[in-house]
C-alpha positions as CSV (number, residue, x, y, z in Angstrom):
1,X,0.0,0.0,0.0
2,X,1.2,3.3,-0.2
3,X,0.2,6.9,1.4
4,X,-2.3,8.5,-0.5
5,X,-2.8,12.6,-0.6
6,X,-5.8,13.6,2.6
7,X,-8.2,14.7,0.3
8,X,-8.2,11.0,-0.8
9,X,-8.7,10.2,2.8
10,X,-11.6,12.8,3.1
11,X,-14.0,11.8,0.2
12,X,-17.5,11.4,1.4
13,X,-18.1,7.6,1.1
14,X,-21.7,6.1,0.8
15,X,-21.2,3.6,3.7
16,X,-19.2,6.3,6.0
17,X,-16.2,3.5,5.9
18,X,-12.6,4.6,4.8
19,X,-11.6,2.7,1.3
20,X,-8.1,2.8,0.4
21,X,-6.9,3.6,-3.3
22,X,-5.3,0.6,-4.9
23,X,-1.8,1.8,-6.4
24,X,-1.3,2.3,-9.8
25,X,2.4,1.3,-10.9
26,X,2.8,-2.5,-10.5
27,X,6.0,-3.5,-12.4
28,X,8.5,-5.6,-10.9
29,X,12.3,-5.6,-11.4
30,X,14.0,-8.9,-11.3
31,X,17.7,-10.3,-10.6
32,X,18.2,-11.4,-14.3
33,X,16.1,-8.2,-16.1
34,X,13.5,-10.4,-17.8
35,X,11.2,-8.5,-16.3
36,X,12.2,-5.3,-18.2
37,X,13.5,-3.9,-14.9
38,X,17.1,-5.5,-14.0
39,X,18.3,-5.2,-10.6
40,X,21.5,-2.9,-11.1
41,X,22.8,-0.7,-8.0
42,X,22.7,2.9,-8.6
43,X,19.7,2.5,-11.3
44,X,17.1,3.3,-8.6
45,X,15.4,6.0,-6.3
46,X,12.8,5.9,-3.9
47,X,10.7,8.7,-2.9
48,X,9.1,8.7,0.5
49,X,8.4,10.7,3.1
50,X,9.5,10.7,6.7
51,X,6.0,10.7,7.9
52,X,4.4,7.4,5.8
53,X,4.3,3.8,7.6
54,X,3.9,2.5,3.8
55,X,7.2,4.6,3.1
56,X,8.9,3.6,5.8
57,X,9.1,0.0,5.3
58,X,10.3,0.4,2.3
59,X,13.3,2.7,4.1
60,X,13.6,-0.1,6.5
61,X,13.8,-2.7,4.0
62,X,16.8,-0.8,2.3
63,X,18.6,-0.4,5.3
64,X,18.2,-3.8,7.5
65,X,19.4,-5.2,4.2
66,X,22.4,-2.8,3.4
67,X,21.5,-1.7,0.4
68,X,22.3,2.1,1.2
69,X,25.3,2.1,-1.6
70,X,22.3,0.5,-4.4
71,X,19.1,2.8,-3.8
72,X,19.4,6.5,-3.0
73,X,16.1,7.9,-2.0
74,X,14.6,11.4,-1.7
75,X,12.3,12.9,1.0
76,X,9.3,15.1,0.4
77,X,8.0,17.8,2.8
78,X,6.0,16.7,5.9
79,X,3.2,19.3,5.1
80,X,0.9,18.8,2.4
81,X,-0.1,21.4,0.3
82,X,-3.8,22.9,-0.7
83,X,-4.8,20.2,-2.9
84,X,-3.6,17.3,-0.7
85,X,-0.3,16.8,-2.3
86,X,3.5,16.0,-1.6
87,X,5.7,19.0,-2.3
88,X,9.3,19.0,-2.2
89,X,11.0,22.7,-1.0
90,X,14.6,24.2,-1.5
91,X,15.5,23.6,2.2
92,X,18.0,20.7,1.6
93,X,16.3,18.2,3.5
94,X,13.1,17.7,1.3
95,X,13.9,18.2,-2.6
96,X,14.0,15.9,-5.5
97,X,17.5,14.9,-5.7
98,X,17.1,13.7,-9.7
99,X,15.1,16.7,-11.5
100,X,14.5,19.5,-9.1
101,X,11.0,18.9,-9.3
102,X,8.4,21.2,-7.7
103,X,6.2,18.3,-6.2
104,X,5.6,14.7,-6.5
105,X,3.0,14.6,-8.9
106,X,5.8,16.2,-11.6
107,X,7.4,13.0,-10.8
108,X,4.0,10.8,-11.4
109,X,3.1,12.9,-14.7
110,X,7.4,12.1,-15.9
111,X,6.3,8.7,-15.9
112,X,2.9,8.6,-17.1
113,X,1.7,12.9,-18.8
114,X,-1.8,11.3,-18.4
115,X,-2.1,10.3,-14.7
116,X,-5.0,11.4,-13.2
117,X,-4.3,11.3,-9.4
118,X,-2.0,13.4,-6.9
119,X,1.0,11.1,-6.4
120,X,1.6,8.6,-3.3
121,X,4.5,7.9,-1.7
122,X,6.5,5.5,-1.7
123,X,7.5,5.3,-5.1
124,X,10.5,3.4,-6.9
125,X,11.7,5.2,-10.0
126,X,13.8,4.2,-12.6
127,X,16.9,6.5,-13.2
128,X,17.6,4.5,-16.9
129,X,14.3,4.4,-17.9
130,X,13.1,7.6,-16.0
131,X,9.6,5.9,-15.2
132,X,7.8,4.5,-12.0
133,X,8.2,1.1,-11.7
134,X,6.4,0.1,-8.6
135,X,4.1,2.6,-6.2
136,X,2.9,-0.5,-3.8
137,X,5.3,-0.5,-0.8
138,X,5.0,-4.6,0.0
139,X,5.8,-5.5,-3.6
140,X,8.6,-3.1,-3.1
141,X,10.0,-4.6,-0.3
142,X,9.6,-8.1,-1.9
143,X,12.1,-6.6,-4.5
144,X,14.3,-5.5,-2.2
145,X,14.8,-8.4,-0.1
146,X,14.8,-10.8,-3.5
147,X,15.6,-9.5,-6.4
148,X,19.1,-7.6,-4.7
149,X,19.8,-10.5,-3.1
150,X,23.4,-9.9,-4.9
151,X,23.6,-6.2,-4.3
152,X,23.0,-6.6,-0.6
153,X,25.7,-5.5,2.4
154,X,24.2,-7.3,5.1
155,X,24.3,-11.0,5.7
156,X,20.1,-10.9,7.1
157,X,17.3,-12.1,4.9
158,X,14.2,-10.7,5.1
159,X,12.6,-13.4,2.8
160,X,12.9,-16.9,3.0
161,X,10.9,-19.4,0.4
162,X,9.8,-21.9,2.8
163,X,8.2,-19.3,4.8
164,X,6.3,-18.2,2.3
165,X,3.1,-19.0,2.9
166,X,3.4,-17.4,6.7
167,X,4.9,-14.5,5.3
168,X,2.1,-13.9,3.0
169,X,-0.9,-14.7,5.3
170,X,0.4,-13.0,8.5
171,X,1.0,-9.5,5.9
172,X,-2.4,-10.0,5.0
173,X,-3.9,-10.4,8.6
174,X,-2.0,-7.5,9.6
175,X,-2.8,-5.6,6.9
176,X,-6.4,-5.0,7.0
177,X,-7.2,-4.6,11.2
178,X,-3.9,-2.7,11.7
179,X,-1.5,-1.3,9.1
180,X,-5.1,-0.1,7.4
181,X,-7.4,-0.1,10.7
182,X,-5.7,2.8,12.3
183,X,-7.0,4.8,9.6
184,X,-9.9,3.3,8.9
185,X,-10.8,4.3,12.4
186,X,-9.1,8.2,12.1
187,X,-11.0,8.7,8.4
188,X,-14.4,6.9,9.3
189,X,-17.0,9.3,8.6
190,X,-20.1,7.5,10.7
191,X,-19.9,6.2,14.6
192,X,-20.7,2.5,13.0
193,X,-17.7,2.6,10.9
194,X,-15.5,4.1,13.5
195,X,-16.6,1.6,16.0
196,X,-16.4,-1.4,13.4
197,X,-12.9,-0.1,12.9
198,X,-11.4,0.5,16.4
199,X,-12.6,-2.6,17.4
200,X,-11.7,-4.9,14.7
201,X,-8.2,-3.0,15.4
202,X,-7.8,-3.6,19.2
203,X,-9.0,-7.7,18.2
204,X,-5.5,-7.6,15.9
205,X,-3.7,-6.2,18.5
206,X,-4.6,-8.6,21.5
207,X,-4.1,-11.5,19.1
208,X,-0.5,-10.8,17.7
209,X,0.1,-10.1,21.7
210,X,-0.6,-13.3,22.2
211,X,0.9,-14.7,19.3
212,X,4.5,-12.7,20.4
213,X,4.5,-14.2,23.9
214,X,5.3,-17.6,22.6
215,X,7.4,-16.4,19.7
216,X,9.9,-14.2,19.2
217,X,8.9,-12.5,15.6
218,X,5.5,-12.8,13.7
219,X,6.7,-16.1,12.0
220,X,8.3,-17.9,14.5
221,X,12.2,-17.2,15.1
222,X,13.5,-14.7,12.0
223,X,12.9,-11.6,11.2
224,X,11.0,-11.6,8.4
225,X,9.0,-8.6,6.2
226,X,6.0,-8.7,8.1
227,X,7.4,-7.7,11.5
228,X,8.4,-4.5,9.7
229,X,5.4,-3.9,8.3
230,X,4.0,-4.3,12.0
231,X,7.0,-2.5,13.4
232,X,5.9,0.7,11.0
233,X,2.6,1.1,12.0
234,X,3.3,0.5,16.0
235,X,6.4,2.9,16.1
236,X,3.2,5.7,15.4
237,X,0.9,4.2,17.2
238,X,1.3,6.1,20.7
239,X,2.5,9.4,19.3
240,X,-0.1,9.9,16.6
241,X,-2.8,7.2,16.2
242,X,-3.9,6.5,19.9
243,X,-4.7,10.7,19.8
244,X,-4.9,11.8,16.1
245,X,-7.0,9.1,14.8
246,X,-9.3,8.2,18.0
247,X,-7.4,4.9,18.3
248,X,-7.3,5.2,22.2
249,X,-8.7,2.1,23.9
250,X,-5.2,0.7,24.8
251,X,-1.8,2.5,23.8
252,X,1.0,0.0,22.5
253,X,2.9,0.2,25.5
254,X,0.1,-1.8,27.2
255,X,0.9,-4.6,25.6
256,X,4.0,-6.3,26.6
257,X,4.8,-8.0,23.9
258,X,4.1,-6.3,20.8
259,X,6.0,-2.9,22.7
260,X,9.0,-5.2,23.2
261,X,9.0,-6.1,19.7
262,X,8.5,-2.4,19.0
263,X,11.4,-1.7,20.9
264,X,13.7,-4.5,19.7
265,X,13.4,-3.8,16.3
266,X,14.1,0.1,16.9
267,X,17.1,-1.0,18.4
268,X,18.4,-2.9,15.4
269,X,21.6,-0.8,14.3
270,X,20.5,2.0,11.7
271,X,16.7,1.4,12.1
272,X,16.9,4.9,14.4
273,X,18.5,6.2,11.1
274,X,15.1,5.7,9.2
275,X,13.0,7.0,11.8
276,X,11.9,10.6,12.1
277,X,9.4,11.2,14.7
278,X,9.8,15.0,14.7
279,X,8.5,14.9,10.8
280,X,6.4,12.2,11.5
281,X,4.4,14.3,14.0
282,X,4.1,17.5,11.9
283,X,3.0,15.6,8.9
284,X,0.2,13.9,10.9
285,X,-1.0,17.2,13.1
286,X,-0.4,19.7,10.8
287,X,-1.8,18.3,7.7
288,X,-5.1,16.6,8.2
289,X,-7.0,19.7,9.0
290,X,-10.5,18.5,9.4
291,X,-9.0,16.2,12.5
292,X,-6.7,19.1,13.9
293,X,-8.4,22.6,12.5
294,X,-5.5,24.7,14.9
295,X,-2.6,22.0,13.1
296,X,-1.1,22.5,16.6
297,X,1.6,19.7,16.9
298,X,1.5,18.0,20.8
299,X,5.0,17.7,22.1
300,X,4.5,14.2,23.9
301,X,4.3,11.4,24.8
302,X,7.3,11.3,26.2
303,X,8.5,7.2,25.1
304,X,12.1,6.1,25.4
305,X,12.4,3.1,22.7
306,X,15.9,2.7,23.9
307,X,14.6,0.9,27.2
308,X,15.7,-2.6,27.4
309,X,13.2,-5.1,25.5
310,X,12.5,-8.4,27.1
311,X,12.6,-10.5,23.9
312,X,15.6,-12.7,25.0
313,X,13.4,-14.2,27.1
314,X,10.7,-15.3,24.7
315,X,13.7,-17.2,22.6
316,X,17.4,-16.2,22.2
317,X,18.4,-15.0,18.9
318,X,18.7,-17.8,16.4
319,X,22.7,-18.1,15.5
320,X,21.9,-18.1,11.7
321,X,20.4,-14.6,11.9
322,X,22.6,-12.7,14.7
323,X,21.5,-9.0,15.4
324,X,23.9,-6.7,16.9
325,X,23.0,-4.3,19.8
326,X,23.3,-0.9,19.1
């Protein structure tokens, strides 16, 4: 999935429920280039934005699998603009590092003059054939963690083939209660959708609590891509989803184990690098203003992910996938 501009967010919907758009660019790139996208270092950029869980695990992704030195990436500003839409500014922190471009829809309408939306983050261009070759962040990360396999820095696998099928159905029951739920239950427009939301939300969390007190990661003892995907939306969770988007029957630091896993996976070396809480916050607070009409920014909670995580005691780190503390 991938984060889509608020007015998106704030069309009226016959049923009062949130739908998500479905993303548009759906090529893949593969090890060998049969695909028509070959996985060369330096060929690609990703644009995200600080702010965006879907964005972020694509950041993660790049980074737990070190490939830093293959995919350079470019930030857009946390605040949208009038129409809903990412901008980038002169500030050297958020500008397109490739073409200078004003915003990221002059990046969507480079790859397609015809495209009829305002551009989502994240999105994976392609420097040779300057075109977007994939807007959905989990087929992204799928790339990342297969088709670089040879690119990569870092010895850990975020993929393995004979977890597939637990890969695939634990992203899709994580998906639709949680990674979606939080804003299905911030953007429902009717107290039945809200409440269908929140609850079906706070059901997902007490289950994959329970799950991650017998288990150390979502599919048994390696990390694997959906414990980032979890990771993405839990990080936000307390700071902006438990206030911004009504999501306040428990906070994630009630629940033992899905806060430890929180907190273990911060801790991974570089994950802090792709984490930007300050932006993050501004983004959220400042830009949806039908949920925040005075886009005044809260300083707290005040949450120290640099605690010490119990997770060793669940099960000690397998020796095939060693994780240094940071």
């Amino acid at each position: 999935m991938s984060m889509a501009p608020e007015k998106e967010f704030l069309k009226k919907t016959k049923d009062g429920r949130f739908h998500r758009k479905e993303s548009e660019f759906r090529d893949t790139i593969s090890a060998d280039g049969s695909s028509g996208f070959a996985a060369e270092p330096g060929r690609y950029h990703l644009y995200i934005a600080w702010a965006c869980p879907w964005a972020h695990r694509t950041l993660l992704a790049r980074k737990l699998l070190g490939l830093e030195e293959a995919i350079t990436f470019s930030v857009v500003h946390p605040i949208m603009d009038p129409r809903g839409a990412w901008d980038f500014r002169d500030d050297g922190e958020h500008q397109d590092d490739l073409y200078g471009a004003r915003s990221l829809q002059d990046i969507y309408k480079k790859a397609d003059p015809d495209f009829p939306g305002i551009g989502t983050v994240p999105v994976l261009w392609d420097k040779k054939q300057e075109t977007i070759v994939n807007n959905e962040s989990r087929e992204i990360v799928r790339m990342l963690a297969t088709a670089f396999k040879r690119h990569k820095k870092s010895k850990r696998e975020l993929y393995h083939e004979e977890l597939h099928g637990i890969i695939e159905e634990s992203i899709d029951a994580i998906y639709e209660p949680i990674n979606n739920g939080v804003y299905r239950s911030g953007f429902a427009q009717t107290q039945e959708a809200y409440d269908e939301a929140v609850d079906q939300l706070f059901a997902a969390l007490d289950h994959w609590d329970t799950v991650l007190d017998t288990q150390r990661y979502v599919c048994g003892h390696v990390i694997t891509e959906p414990d980032l995907f979890l990771f993405s939306t839990l990080l936000r969770f307390d700071p902006v989803y438990h206030y911004h988007f009504k999501c306040n029957i428990r906070r994630i630091r009630d629940y033992p184990n899905l806060w430890n896993h929180t907190k273990e996976i911060y801790q991974i070396p570089g994950v802090k690098e792709t984490v930007n809480m300050a932006e993050t916050k501004q983004h959220y607070f400042g830009s949806h203003e039908r949920l925040n009409p005075s886009r005044i920014v809260p300083k707290g909670p005040d949450i120290d992910l640099d605690s010490p995580h119990d997770r060793d005691l669940v099960a000690p780190l397998p020796e095939e996938q060693p994780i240094e503390r940071s």
